[in-house]
C-alpha positions as CSV (number, residue, x, y, z in Angstrom):
1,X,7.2,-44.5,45.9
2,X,9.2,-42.2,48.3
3,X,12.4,-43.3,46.5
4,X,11.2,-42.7,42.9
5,X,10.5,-38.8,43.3
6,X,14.2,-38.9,44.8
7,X,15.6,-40.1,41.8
8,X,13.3,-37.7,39.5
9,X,14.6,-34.3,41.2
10,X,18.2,-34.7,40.2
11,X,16.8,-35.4,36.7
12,X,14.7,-32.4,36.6
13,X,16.9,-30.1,38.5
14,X,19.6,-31.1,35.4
15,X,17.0,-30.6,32.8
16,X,16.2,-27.0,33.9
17,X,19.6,-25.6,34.5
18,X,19.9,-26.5,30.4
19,X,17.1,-24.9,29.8
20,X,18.1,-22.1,31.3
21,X,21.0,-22.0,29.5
22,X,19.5,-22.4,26.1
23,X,17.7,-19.2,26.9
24,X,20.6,-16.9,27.5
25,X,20.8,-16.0,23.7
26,X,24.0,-15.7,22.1
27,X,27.5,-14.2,22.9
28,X,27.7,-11.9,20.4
29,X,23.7,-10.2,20.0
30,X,23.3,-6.4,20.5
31,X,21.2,-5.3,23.0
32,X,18.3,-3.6,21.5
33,X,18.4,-0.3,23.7
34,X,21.6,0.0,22.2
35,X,21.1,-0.2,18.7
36,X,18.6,2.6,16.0
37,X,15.4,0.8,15.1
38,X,14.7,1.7,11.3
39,X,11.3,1.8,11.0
40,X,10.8,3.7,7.6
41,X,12.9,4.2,4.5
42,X,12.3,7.0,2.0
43,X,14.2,6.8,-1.8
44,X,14.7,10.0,-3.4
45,X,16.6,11.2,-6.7
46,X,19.7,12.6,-5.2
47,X,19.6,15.8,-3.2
48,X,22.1,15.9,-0.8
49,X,21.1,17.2,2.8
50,X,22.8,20.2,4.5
51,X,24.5,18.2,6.8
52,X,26.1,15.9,4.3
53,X,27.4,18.7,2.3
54,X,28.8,20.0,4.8
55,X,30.4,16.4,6.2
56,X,31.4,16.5,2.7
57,X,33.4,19.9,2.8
58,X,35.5,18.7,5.5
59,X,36.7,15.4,3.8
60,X,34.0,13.1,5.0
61,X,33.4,12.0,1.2
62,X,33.8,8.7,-0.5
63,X,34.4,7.5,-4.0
64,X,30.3,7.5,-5.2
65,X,28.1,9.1,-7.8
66,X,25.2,10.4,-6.3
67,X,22.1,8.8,-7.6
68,X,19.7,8.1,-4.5
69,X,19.4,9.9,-1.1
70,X,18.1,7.8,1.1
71,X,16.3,8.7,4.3
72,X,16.2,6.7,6.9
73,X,13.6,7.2,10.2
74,X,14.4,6.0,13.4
75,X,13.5,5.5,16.6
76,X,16.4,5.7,18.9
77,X,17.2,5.1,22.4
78,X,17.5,9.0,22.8
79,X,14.5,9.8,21.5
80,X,12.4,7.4,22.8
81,X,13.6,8.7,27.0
82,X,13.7,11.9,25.9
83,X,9.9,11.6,24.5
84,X,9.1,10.5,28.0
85,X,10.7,13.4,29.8
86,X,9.9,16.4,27.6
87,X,6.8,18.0,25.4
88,X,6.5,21.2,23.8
89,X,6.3,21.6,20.1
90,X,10.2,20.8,19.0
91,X,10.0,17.9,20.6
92,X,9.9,14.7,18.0
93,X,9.3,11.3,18.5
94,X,11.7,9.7,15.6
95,X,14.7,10.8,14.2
96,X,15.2,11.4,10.3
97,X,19.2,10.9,8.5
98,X,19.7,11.4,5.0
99,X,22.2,9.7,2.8
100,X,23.4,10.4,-0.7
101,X,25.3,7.8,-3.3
102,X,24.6,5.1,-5.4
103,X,25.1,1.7,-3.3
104,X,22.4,1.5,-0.9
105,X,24.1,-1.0,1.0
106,X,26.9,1.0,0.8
107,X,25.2,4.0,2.5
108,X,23.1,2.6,5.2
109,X,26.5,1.5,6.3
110,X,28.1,4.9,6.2
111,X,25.6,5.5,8.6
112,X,27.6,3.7,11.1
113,X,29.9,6.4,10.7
114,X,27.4,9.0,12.0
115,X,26.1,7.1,15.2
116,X,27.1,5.2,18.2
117,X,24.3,3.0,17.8
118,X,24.2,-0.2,14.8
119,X,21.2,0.1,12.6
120,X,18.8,-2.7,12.9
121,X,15.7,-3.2,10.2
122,X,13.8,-5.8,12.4
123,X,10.6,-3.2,12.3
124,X,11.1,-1.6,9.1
125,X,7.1,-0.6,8.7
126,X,6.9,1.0,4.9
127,X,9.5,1.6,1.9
128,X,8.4,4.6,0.2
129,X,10.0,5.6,-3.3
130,X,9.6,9.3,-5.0
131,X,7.7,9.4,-8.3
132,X,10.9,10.5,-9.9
133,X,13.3,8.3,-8.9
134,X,10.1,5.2,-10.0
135,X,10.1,6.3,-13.2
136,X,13.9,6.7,-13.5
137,X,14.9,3.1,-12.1
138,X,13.8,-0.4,-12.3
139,X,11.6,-1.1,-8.8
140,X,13.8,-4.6,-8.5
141,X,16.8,-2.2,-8.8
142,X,15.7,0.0,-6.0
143,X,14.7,-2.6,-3.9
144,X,17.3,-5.2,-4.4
145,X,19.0,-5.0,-1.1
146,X,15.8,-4.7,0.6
147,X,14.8,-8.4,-1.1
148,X,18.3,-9.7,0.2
149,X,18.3,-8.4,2.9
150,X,17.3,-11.0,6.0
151,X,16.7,-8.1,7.9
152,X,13.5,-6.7,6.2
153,X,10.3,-7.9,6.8
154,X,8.2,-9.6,3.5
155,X,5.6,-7.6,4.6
156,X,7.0,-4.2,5.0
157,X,4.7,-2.1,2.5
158,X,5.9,-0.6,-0.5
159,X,4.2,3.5,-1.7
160,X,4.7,5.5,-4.1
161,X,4.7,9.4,-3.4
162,X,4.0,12.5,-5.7
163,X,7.0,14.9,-5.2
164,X,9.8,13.5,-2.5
165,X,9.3,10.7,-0.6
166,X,11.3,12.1,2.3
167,X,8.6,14.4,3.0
168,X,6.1,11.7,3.8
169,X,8.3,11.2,6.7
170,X,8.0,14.2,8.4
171,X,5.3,15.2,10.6
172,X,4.5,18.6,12.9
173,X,2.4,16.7,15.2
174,X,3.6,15.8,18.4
175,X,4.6,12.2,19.2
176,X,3.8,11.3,16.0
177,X,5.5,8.8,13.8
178,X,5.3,9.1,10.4
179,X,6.2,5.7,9.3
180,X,3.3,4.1,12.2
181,X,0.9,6.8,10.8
182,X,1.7,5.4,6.9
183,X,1.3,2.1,7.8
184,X,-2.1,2.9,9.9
185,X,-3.7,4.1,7.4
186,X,-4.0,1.1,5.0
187,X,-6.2,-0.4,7.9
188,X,-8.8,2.2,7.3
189,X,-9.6,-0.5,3.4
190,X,-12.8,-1.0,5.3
191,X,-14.1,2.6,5.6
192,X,-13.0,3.7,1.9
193,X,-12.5,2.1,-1.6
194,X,-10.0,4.2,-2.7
195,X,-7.5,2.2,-0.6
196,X,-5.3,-0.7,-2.4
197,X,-4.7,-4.3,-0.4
198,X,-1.1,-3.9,1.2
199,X,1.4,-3.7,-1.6
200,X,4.1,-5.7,0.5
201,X,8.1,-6.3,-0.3
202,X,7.0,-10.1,-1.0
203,X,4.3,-9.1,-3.2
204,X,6.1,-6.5,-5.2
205,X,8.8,-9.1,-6.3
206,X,6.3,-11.8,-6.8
207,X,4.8,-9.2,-9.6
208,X,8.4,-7.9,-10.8
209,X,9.1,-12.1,-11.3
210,X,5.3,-12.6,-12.9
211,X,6.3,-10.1,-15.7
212,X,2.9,-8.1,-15.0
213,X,1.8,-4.7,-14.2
214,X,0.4,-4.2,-11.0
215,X,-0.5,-1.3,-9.2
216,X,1.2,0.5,-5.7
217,X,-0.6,3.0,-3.1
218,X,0.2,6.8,-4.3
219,X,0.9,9.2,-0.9
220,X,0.8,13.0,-1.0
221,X,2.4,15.1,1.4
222,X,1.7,18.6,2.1
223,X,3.3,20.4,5.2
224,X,3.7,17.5,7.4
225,X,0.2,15.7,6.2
226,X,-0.1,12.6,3.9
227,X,-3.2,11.5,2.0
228,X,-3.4,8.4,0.1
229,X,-4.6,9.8,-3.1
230,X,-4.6,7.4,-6.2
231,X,-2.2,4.6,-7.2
232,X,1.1,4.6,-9.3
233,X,0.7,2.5,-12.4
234,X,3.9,0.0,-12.8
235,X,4.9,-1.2,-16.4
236,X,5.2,-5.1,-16.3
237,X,7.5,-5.1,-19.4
238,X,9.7,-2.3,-17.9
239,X,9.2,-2.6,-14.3
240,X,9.2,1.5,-14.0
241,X,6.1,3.7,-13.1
242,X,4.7,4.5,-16.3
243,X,2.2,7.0,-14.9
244,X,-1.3,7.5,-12.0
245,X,-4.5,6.7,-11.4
246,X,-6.9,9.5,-9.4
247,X,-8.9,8.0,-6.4
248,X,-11.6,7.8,-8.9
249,X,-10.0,5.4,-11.3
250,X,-8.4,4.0,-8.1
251,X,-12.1,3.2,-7.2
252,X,-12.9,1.6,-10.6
253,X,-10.7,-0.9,-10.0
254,X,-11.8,-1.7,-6.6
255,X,-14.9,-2.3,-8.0
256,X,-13.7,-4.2,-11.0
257,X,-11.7,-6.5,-8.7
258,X,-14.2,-7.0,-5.6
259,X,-11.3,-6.7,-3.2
260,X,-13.4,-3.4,-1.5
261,X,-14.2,-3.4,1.9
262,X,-16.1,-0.5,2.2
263,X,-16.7,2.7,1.1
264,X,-19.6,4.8,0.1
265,X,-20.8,5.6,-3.7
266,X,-22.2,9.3,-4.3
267,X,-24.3,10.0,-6.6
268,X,-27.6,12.1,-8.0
269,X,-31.2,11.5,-8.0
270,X,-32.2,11.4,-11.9
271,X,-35.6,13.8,-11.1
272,X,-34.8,16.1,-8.3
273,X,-30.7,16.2,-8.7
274,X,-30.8,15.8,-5.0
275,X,-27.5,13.9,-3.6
276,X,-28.1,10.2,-2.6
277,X,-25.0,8.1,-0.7
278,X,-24.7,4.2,-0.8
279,X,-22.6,2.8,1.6
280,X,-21.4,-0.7,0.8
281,X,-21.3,-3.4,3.3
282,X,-20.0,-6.0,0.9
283,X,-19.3,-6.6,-2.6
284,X,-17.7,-9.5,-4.7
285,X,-16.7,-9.1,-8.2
286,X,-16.2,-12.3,-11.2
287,X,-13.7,-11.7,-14.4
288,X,-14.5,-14.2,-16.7
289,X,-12.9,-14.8,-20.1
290,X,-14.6,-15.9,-22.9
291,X,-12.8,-17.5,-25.8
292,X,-14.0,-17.8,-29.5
293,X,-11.2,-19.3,-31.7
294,X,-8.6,-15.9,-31.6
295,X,-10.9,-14.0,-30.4
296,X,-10.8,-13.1,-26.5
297,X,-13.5,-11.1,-24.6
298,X,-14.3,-10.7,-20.9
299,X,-17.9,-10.4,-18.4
300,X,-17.2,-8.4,-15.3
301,X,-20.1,-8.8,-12.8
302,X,-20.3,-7.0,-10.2
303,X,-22.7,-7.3,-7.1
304,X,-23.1,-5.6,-3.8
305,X,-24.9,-5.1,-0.7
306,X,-25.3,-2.0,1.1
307,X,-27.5,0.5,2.9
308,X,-28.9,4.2,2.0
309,X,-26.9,6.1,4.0
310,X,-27.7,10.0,3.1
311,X,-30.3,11.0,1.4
312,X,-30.9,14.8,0.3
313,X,-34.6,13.8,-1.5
314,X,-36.9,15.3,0.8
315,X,-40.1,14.8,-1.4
316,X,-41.7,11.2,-1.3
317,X,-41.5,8.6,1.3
318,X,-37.8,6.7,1.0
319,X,-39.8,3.9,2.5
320,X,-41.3,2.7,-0.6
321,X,-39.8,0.3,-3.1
322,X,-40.1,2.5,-6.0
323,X,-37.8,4.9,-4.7
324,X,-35.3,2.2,-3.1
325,X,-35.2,0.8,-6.7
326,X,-34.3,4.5,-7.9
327,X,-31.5,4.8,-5.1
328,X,-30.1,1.7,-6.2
329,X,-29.9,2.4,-10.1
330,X,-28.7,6.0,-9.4
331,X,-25.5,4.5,-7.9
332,X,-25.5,1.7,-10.1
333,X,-25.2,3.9,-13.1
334,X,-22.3,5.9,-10.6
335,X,-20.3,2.5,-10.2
336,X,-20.3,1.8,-14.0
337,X,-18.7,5.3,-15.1
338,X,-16.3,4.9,-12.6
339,X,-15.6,1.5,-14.0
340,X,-15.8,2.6,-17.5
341,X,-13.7,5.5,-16.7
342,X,-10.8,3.1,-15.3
343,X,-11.1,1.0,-18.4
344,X,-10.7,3.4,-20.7
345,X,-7.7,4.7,-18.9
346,X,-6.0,1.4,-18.6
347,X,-6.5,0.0,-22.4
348,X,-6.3,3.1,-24.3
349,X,-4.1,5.6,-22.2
350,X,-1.2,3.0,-20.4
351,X,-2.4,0.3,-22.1
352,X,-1.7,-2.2,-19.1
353,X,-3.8,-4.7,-17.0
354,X,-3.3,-3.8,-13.4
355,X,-7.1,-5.2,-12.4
356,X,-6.4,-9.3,-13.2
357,X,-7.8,-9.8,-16.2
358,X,-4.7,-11.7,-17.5
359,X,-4.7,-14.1,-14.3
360,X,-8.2,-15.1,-15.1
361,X,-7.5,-16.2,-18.5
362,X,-4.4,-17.7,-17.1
363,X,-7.1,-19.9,-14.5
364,X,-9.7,-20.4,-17.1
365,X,-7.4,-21.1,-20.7
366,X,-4.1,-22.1,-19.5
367,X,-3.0,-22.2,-23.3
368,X,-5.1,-19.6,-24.4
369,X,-2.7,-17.7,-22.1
370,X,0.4,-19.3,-22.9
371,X,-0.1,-17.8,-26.7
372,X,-0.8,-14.7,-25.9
373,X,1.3,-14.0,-22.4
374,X,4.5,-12.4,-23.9
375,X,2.4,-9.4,-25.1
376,X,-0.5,-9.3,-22.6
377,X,-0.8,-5.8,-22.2
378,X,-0.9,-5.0,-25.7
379,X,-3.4,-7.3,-26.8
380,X,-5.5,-6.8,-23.3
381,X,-5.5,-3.1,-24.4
382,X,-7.7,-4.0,-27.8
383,X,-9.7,-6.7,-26.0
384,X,-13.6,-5.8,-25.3
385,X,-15.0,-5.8,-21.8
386,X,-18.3,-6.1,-21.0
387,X,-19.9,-5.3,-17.2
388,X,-23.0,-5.4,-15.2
389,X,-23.3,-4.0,-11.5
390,X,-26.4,-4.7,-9.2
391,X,-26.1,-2.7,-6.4
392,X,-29.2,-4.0,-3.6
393,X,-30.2,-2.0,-0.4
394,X,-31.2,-3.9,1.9
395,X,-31.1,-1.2,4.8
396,X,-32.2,2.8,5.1
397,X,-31.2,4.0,8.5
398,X,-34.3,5.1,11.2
399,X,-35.6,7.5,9.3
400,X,-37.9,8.0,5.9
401,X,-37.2,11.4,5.2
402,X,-40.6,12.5,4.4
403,X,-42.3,15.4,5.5
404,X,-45.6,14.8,7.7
């Protein structure tokens, strides 16, 4: 027995020293301390910076046409010690560079002419691109490099902004990121249905290769603060941004599609006027074609489950059945204008499905949809839609509101 362990240790003794070998990576990696982690990219019509300009004055040009600047944010090894050494209010967390031209290889590598450190997007959190430049260019041209690009993760997110996207990468708060904070606040989907799903790189050229319009988060910025506010509608025929939905018709769809949640629907008592709140706990939402020789027509129902979460009725007990029912038609009726609302914008203003109806009649009538595919959003803008909603409350908080 003795002599049988002695012949194992060689063995294993051998077998770690290659392991340990396998693990020393390879010769010619960059050390990550040394290189600029590009954690959010900005596309804007061009505007060259200050700096560039005067880069350029000095013969620091190269042959271009200048289309796009592109902003880059980083977090470099600079910042990140200096973060940990200083405060006060100039102090920043990430690092912002602007670059003008028309390749966008092209120009994240002219960053290399600017810094010591190589430019790795390994961590690349969110892509935004300004309302200007979306209308302007096709989203597959924009993003191109970004799809071949190994680098860049599938499910970096993808916004739109209203004014310059550069802006939504700026912040006056201290140790703040701007690209973390973007990317955090698509988490909040369960607090708010005014939020889209994660529009992510993969998912944006799945849609561009579908042929089909789809819809991507809007983002204001004002003095340093974002808000997601609304969603930029994409034309599936031209691949551009043919125009916006407001939160409200941002909530419609939500609805429409059953991909909420959570969120809370406002509305009015029908007697008193008196404000009454519904906050949803779940909902679930069925498109279903229907299909009469040429004929095409769709049922949306929609159901939820919730709980009456403000109440401004003070006369009557909210106890009672009869005014629960009340509570739940009041923001039933509230959940079918916003849906009506969204409908109307979509069929007769843009004229585009961006809610699925085309994918269900693609499940349900494969060769309904093979006929009528090529010009979708045309015909889906004269087809009739039908909805119901049933809203239920199944919960009213500690307290009945009435007066004893």
């Amino acid at each position: 027995m003795k002599q049988s362990h002695n012949n194992i240790r060689p063995l294993f003794i051998s077998l770690s020293v290659l392991l340990f070998l396998s693990l020393t990576g390879c010769w010619s990696s960059h050390e990550i301390e040394e290189q600029s982690l590009g954690i959010g990219l900005a596309f804007d019509k061009a505007k060259p910076s200050s700096i560039e300009k005067k880069l350029n004055e000095q013969g620091g040009g190269y042959s271009k046409k200048d289309r796009i600047t592109a902003t880059y944010q980083f977090i470099t090894p600079q910042v990140a010690s200096s973060t940990t050494k200083q405060s006060g209010p100039e102090q920043k967390s990430y690092l912002n560079v602007s670059e003008t031209g028309d390749s966008l290889h092209q120009m994240v590598r002219e960053l290399s002419l600017r810094s010591e450190q190589p430019v790795t997007a390994h961590h690349m959190k969110v892509v935004v691109i300004g309302e200007d430049l979306a209308k302007s260019y096709k989203l597959e041209q924009l993003l191109d490099q970004s799809f071949r690009e190994s680098e860049v993760r599938p499910s970096c997110l993808v916004l739109i902004s209203k004014g310059r996207a550069s802006k939504t990468l700026e912040t006056k708060k201290d140790g703040e990121i701007p690209a973390f904070r973007l990317a955090g606040i698509v988490e909040n989907a369960y607090r708010t249905t005014r939020i889209l799903p994660p529009m992510s790189h993969i998912k944006v050229e799945s849609k561009i290769k579908s042929g089909s319009s789809f819809l991507i988060q809007k983002v204001l910025s004002v003095d340093g603060q974002v808000k997601f506010a609304g969603a930029a509608v994409i034309d599936g025929r031209t691949h551009k941004m043919t125009g916006f939905l407001n939160e409200e018709e941002l909530e419609g769809v939500t609805w429409i599609t059953g991909k909420g949640k959570g969120g809370v629907v406002k509305s009015l008592d029908k007697e008193t006027g008196q404000l009454i709140v519904y906050e949803i706990e779940s909902m679930k939402s069925s498109i279903v074609p229907r299909v009469k020789g040429d004929n095409i027509s769709f049922d949306v129902n929609i159901e939820s489950v919730g709980r009456l979460s403000e109440n401004w009725v003070t006369s009557g007990n909210t106890f009672k059945n009869e005014f629960l029912k009340k509570a739940e038609k009041s923001s039933e009726k509230e959940v079918k204008r916003l849906v009506g609302n969204v409908l109307e914008k979509m069929q007769k203003e843009y004229q585009v499905d961006v809610a699925g109806f085309g994918n269900q009649l693609r499940i349900e009538h494969p060769k309904v949809w093979k006929k009528v595919k090529k010009d979708w959003d045309q015909t889906f803008s004269e087809t009739p839609i039908n909805y119901d909603v049933k809203l239920t409350i199944n919960d009213y908080g500690a307290s009945d509101g009435s007066k004893k």
